[in-house]
C-alpha positions in Angstrom: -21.5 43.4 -41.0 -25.5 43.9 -40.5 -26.6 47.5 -40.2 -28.3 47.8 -36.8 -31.7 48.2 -36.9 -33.2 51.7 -36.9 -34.6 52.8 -33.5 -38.6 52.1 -33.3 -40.5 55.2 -31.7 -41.6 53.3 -28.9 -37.4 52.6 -28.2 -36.9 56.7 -28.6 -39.3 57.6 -26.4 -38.9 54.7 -23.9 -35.0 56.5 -24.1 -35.8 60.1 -23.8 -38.1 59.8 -20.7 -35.1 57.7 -18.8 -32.4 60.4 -20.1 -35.1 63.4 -19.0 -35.9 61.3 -15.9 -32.2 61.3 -15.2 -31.4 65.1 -16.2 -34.8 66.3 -13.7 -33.0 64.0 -11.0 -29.5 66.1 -11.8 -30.8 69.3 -12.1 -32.8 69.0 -8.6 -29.6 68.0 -6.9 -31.2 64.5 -6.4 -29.0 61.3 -6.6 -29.4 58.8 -9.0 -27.0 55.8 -10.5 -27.0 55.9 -14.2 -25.7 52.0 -14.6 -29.1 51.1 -12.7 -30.8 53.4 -15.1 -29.1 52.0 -18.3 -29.9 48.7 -17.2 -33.6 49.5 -16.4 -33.7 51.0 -19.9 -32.4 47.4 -21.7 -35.3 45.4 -20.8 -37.6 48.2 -23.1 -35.5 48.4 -25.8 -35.0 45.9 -28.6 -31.3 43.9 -28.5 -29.8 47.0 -27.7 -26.4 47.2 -26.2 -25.3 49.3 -23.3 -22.8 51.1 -25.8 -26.0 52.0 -28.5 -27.9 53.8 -25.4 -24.5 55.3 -24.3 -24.6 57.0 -28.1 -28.3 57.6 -28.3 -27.7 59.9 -24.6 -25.1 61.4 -26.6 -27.2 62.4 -29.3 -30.2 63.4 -26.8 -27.7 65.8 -25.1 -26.7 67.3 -28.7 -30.6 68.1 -29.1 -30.8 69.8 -25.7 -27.5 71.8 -26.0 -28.5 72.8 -29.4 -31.9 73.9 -28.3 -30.0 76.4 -25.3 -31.3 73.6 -22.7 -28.6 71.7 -20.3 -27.9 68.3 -20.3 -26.1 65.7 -18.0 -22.5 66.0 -17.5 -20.7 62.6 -19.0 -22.7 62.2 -21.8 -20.8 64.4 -24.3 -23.3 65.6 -27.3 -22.5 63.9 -30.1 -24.9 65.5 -33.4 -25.3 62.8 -35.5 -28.7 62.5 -34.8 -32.3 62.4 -36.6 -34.4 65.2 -36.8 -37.2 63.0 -35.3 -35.5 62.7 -31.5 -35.8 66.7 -31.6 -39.6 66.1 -31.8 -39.5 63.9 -29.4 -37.8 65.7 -26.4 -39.7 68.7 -27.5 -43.3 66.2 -27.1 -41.8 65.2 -23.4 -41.0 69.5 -22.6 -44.2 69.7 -23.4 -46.4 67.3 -21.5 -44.0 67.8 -18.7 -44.3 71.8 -17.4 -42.6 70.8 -14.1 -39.2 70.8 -16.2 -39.3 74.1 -16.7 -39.6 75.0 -13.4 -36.9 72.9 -12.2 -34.3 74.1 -15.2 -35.3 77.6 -14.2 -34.4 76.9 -10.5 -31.5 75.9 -11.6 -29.7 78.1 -13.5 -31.0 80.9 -11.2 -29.7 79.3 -7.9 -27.0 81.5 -6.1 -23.7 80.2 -5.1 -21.4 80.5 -2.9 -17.0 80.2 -3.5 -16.1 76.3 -2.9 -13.6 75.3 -0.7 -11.0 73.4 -3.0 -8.2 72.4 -0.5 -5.6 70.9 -2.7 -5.7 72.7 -6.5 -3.2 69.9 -7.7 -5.9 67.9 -10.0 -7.8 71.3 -10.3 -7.0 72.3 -13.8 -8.0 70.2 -17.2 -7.5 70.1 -20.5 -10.2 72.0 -22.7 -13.0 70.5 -25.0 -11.8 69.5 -28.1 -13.3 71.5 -31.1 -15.4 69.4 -33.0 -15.8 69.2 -36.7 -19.0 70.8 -37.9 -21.9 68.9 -38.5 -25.4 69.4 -40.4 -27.5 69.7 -37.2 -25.1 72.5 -35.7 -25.9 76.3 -36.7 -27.6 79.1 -34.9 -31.3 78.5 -36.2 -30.7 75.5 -34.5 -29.7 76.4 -30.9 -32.4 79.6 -30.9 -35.4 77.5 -32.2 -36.8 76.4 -28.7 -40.8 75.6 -29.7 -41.4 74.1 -26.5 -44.5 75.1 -25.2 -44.7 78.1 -27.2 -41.9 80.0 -24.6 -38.4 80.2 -25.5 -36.3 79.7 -22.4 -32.3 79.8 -23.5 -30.8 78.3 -20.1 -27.1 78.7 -21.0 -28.2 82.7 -21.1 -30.3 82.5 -17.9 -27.4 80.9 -16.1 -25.1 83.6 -17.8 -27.1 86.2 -15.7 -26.8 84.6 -12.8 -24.5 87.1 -10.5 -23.9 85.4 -7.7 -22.8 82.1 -9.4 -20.2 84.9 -11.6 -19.2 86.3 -8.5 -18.2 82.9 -6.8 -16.3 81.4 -9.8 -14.2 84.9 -9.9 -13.9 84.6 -6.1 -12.1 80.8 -6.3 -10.1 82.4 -9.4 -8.3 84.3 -7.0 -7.9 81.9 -4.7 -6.2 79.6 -7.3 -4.1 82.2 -8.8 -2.3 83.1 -5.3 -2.2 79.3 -5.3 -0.1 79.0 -8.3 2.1 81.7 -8.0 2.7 80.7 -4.2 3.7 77.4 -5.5 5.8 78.9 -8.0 7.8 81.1 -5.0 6.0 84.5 -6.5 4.6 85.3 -3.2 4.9 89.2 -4.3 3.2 88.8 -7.2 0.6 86.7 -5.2 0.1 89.7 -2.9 -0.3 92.0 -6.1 -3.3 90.0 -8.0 -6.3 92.4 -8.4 -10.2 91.4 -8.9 -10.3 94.2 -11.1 -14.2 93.8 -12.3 -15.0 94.5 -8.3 -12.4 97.4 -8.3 -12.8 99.2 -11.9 -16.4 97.6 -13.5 -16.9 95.3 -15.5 -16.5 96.9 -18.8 -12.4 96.2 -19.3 -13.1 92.8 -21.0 -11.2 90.9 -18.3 -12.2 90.3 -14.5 -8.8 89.7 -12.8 -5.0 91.4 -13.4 -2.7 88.4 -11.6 1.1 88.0 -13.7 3.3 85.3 -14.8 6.0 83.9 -12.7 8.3 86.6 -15.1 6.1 89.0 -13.8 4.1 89.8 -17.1 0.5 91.0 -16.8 -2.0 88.0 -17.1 -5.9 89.6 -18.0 -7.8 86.7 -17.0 -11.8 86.8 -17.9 -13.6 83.8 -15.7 -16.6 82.4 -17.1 -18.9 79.9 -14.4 -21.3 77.0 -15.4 -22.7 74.8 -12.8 -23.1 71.9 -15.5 -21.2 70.1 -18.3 -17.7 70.9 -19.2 -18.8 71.5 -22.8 -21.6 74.3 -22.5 -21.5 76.9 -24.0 -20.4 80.5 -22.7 -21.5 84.0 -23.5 -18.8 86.8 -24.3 -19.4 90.2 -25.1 -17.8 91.9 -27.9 -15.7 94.5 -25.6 -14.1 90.6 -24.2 -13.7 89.1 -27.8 -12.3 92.5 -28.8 -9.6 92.6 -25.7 -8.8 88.9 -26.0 -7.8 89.6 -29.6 -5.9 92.9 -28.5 -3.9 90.9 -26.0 -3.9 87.5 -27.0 -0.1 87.0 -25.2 -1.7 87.9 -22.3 -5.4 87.3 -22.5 -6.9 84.2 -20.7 -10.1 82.5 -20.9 -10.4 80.6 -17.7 -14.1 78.7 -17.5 -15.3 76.5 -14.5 -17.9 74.0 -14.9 -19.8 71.4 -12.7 -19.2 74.3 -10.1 -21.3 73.5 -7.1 -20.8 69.7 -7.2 -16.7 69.1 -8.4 -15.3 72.1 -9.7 -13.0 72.0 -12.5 -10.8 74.6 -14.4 -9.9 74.9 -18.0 -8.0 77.3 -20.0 -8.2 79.3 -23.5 -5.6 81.2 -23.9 -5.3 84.1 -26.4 -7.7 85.0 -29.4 -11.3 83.4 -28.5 -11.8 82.4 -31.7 -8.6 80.5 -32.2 -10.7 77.8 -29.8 -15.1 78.4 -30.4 -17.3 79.3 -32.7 -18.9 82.2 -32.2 -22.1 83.4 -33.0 -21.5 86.9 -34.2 -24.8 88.3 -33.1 -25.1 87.2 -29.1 -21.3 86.1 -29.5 -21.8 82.8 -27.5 -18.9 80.8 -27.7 -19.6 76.6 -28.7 -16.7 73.9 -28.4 
């Protein structure tokens, strides 16, 4: 079998403006159809099939996750990719300031607790790990030379108080939920949002209990974007989770303000990321 022919520059760049294009769209709450946009994109590009672009949106989402930037939800980063496409996104950052702005608007937006009413298809499976790769490492995800400025949105968004507050808020909405379903309206009654009643600093956020009755510690992390983005913990949570691993759980939320989902980690953190050992941000 022929190996494909490499990518020109004119394909790359043709490629990052649509994907950008289509991430400015997402991350301004805009509508956009991404078939219409592949297609659009076929007529630039050289013989290209619709499955080549799928993998070269995978690889531009690898480049913005691993610069701290967010990327569109569906097109899981895959990091086999060339140094060059780095450049590239970073030359578009660059000549288009407005980004900035809108990524910044973004992650900094308030929310509010959803109204889920049924919880049946609310819980997923987590992200598979997935097997290390040359492009993945710290220097990588902290080296942001856009524009001179380093803005780390996954941290931003990490800040972002009221977004933490709505995604403990539905937490305890679906934990009555399950234990309600499970005929444990007593322990229902007894669940506790513990980081409004104590503080913050017990490395969990809410006490609610197995259908035994054991204590579950569940710490909630909230992202309004892809299932795979990363998450910050602090070193008090990575300590309690590995104190009380049968009875610590992870629970994160992602694509929050538009279809919320739920998955879990239960136990020992690093049983399921890797962390970074200085800002301990958890990666899939």
């Amino acid at each position: 079998m022929a190996k494909p022919e490499s990518w020109s520059a004119e394909e790359i760049i043709n490629t990052v403006a649509d994907y950008m294009r289509m991430l400015t769209l997402e991350l301004s709450g805009q509508n956009y159809n991404k078939t219409e946009h592949r297609r659009r994109l076929l007529t630039k590009l050289k013989n290209r099939s619709e499955a080549a672009i799928e993998l070269k949106h995978q690889n531009i989402s690898a480049v913005l996750a691993n610069l701290g930037y967010v990327w569109i939800p569906g097109y899981k980063p895959r990091n086999n990719y060339q140094q060059a496409l780095a450049q590239f996104i970073e030359g578009w950052v660059n000549e288009h300031p407005e980004f900035d702005q809108i990524s910044l608007a973004a992650v900094n937006q308030p929310a509010v607790m959803p109204e889920i009413p049924d919880f049946s298809k609310f819980r997923v499976q987590p992200p598979a790990p997935r097997a290390s790769q040359v492009n993945e490492s710290p220097e990588a995800y902290t080296a942001i030379p856009t524009s001179g400025i380093k803005r780390d949105y996954v941290a931003r968004e990490a800040r972002n108080a009221a977004l933490g507050l709505a995604g403990e808020q539905l937490i305890l909405e679906y934990e009555a939920f399950r234990l309600r379903q499970a005929g444990k309206k007593t322990l229902a009654n007894k669940i506790e949002h513990i980081s409004d009643t104590q503080g913050d600093g017990l490395g969990y956020d809410i006490l609610s209990f197995e259908e035994n009755g054991k204590e579950r510690f569940i710490e909630v992390k909230t992202t309004a974007f892809a299932k795979e983005m990363p998450f910050f913990a602090s070193r008090n949570e990575i300590n309690f989770a590995e104190a009380r691993s049968d009875q610590f759980y992870l629970y994160r939320l992602f694509e929050f303000k538009k279809s919320p989902k739920l998955f879990e980690l239960q136990g020992d953190l690093k049983k399921h990321c890797t962390l970074d050992p200085v800002s301990y941000i958890c990666r899939f």
